[in-house]
N, C-alpha and C positions, 0 to 999 in steps of 0.2 A: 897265846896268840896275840893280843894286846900288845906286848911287850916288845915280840918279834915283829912284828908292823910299826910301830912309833920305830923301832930303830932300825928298819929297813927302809924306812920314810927321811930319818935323820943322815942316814948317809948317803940319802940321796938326794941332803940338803934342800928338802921342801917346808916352808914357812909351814909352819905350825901343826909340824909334823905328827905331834901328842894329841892334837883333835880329831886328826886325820884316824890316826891307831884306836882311838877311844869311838869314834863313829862307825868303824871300819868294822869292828869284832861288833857292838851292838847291833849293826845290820845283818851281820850272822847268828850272830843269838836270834834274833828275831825268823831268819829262812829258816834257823832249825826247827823252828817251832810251826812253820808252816801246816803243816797236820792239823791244827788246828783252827784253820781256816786264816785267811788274812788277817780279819780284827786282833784276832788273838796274835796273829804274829806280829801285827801292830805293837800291841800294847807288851809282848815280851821284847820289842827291840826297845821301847822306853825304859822297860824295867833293865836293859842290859845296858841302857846308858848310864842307868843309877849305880847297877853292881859294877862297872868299868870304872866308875869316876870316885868308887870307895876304893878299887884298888888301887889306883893311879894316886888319891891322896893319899892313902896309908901306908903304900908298899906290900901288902899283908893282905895275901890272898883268903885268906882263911875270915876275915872281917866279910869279904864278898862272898862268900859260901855261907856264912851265918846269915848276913841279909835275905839272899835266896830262900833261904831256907823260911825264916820267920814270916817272908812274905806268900809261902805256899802253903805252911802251917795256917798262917789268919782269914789267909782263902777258903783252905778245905773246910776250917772252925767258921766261919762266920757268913762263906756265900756260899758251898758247894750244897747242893739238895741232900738229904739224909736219904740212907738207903734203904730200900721199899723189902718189905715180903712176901712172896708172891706164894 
């Protein structure tokens, strides 16, 4: 989605069309996350502007899918509550 926005951007000859694409997909990362209230869709359009701007530098989608990943890993590990018995 990134990639098709920056270069639907650039042939529509808009300055700094790569911003636009890399902002654009982060503000959607972040509605989809909506579910989990605003805050939280806050702070995943932050984290999608990180995962957008590793693939934008690397080219290598898979570098943004590792990111994701280790950053939902050290979540569950280190802030998510442990699960109770009832």
């Amino acid at each position: 989605m990134q990639t098709a926005l920056m270069r639907w951007a650039h042939h529509r000859r808009w300055p700094r069309a790569d911003t636009l694409g890399l902002i654009g997909t982060s503000a959607f990362f972040g509605a989809v996350h909506l579910g989990g209230g605003f805050s939280f869709a806050l702070l995943a359009s932050l984290a999608g502007l990180g995962y957008g701007a590793v693939y934008y530098w690397t080219g290598r989608i898979h570098y943004a899918v590792m990111l994701h990943f280790t950053v939902n890993a050290v979540h569950q590990l280190a802030f998510a509550a442990p699960p109770t018995t009832s």
